[in-house]
C-alpha positions as CSV (number, residue, x, y, z in Angstrom):
1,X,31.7,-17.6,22.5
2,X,29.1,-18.0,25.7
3,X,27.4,-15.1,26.3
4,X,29.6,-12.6,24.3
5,X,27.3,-12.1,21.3
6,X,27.6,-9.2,18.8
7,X,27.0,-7.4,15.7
8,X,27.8,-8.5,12.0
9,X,31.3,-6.9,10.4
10,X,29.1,-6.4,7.1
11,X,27.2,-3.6,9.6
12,X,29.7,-0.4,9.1
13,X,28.1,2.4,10.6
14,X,29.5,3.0,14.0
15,X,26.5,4.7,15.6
16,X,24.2,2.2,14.4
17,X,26.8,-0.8,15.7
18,X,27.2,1.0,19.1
19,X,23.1,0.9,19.5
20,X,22.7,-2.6,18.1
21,X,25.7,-4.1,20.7
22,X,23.8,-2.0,23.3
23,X,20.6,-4.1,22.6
24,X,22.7,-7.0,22.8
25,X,23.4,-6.4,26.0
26,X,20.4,-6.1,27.2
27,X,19.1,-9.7,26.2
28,X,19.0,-12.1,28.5
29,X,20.7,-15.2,26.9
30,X,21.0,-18.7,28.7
31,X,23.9,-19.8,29.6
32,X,26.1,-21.5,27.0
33,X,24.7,-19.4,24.0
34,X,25.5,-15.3,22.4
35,X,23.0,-13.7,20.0
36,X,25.1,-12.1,16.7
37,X,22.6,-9.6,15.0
38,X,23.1,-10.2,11.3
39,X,22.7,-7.4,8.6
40,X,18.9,-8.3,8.2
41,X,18.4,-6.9,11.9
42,X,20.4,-3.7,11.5
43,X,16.9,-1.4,10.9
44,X,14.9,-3.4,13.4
45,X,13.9,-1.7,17.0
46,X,15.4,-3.1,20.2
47,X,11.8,-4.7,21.1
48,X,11.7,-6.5,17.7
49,X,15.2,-8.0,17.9
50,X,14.2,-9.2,21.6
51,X,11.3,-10.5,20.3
52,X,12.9,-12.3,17.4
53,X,15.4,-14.0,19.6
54,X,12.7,-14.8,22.4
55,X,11.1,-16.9,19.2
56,X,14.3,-18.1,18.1
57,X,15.0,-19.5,21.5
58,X,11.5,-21.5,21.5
59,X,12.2,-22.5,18.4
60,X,15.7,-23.9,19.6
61,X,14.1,-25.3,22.8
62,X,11.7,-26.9,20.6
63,X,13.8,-28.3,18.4
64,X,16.7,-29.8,21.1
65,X,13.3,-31.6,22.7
66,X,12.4,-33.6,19.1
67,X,16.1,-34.1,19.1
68,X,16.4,-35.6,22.5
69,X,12.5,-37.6,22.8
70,X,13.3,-39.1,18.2
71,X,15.4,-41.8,17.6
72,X,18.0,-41.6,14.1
73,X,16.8,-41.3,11.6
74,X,14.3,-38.8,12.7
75,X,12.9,-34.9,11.1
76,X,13.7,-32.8,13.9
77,X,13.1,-29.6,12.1
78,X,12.0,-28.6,9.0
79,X,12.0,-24.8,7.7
80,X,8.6,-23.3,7.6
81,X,6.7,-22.6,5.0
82,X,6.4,-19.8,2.6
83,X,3.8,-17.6,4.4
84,X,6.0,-17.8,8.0
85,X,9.0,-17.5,5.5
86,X,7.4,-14.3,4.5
87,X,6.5,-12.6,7.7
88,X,9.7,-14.0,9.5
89,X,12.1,-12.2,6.7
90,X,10.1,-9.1,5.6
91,X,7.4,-8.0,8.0
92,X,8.1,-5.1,10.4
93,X,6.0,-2.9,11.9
94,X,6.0,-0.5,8.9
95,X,3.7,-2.7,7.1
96,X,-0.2,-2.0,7.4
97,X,-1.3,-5.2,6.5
98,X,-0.7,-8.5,5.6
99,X,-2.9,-9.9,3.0
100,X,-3.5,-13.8,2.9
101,X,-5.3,-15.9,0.3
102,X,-6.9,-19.2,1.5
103,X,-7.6,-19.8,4.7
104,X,-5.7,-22.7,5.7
105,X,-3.0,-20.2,5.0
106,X,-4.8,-17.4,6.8
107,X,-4.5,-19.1,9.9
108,X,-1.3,-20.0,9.5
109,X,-0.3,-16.4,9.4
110,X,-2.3,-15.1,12.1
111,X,-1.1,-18.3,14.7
112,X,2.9,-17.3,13.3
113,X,2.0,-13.2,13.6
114,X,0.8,-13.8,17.4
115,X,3.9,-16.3,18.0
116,X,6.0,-13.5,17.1
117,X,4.2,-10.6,17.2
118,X,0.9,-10.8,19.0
119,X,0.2,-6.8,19.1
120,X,0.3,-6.7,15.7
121,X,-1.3,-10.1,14.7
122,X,-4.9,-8.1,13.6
123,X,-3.1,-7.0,10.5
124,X,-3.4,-9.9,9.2
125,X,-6.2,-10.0,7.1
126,X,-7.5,-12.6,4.8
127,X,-8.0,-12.0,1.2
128,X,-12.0,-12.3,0.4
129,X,-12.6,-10.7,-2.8
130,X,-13.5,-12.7,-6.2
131,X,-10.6,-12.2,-8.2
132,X,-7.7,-14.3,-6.9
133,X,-5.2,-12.1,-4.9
134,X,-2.6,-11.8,-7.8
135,X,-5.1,-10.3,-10.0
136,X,-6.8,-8.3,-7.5
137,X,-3.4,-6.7,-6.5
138,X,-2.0,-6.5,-10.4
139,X,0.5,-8.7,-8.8
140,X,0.8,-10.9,-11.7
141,X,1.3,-7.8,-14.6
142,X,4.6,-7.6,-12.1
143,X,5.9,-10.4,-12.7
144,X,5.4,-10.9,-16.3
145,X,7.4,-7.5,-16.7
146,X,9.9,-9.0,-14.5
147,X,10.4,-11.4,-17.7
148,X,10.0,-8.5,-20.4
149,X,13.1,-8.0,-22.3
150,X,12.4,-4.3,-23.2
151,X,12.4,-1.9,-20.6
152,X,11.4,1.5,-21.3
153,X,13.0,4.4,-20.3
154,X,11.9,7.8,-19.7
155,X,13.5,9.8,-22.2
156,X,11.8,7.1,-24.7
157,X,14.9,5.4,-25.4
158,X,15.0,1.6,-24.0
159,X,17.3,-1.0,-23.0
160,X,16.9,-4.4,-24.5
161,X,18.1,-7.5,-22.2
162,X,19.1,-10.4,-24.0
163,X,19.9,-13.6,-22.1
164,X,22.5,-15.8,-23.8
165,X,23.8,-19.3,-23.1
166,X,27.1,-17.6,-22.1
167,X,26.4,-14.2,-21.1
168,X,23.6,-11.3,-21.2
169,X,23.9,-8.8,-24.1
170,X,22.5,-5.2,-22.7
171,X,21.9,-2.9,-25.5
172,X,20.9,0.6,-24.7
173,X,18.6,2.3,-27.7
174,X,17.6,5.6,-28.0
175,X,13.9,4.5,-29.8
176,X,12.0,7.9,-30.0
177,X,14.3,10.1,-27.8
178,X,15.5,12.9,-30.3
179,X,15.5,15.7,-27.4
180,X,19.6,16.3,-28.6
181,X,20.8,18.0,-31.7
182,X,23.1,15.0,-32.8
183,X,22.5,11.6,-33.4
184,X,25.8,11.2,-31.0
185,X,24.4,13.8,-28.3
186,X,21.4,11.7,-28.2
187,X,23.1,8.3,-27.7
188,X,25.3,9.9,-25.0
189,X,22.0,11.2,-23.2
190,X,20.3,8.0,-23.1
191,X,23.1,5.9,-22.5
192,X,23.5,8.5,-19.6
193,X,20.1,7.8,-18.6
């Protein structure tokens, strides 16, 4: 609806829904559009959200102009990139630094940080040690437990995670965990766990 706007039903909590239609509000929107902040935006400051929709509007702009000046069949738009992916979706101003590896993509992350977020655009630092960035980071001992179908669990029992072609078995063993009397007060305790 022009220039009503809102706050996604998925965001329950009153006080946070009376702030966030507050901050809707107070954003300028041209005439014909609304602004709906989504559940991703629920935890982000007013200044972010109007910064957000200030590049979403460029964005827009700059697509309608590609639109109007291409004729069919024509890319208008394509989605950007996993390192404007990455800031766009999880970057707030919590995060100290944003580490990039090459530096084609180093640029590309500090021209995307000062589009959207020029105060903060010197946190982005480019990644200049030997070791490539998933090594240097144990990034990549991560993601091969990501794959591990054993996960340990404190007690020193562990849950075993076997993908099937029809379903996932999830078995829950108690390994070396003997801290119970019984064989059955032990299962109970890790299962528990």
């Amino acid at each position: 609806t022009d220039n009503q706007g809102g706050v996604s039903r998925k965001i329950m909590d009153i006080d946070l829904r009376r702030r966030l239609r507050k901050t809707v509000k107070e954003i300028e929107t041209p005439k014909g559009m609304s602004v709906i902040i989504r559940t991703a935006g629920a935890d982000r400051t007013k200044a972010e959200v109007k910064r957000d929709f200030s590049y979403l509007l460029k964005l827009w702009e700059k697509i309608r102009d590609n639109a109007i000046k291409s004729s069919a069949p024509a890319m208008i738009y394509e989605e950007g990139n996993i390192v404007k992916r990455s800031i766009r979706d999880m970057y707030d101003s919590t995060i100290d630094e944003v580490i990039v590896e090459g530096e084609k993509a180093f640029k590309e992350a500090s021209t995307f940080m000062t589009l959207i977020s020029p105060t903060h655009a010197k946190k982005v630092k480019l990644h200049d040690k030997n070791d490539p960035i998933f090594w240097a980071y144990d990034i990549e001992d991560g993601l091969a437990e990501l794959f591990e179908i054993e996960v340990p669990l404190r007690s020193g029992g562990y849950i075993v995670l076997n993908p099937t072609e029809a379903l996932v078995s999830i078995d829950v063993n108690s390994g070396k965990a003997t801290r119970e009397r019984s064989v059955e007060g032990t299962a109970l305790k890790t299962n528990m766990e």
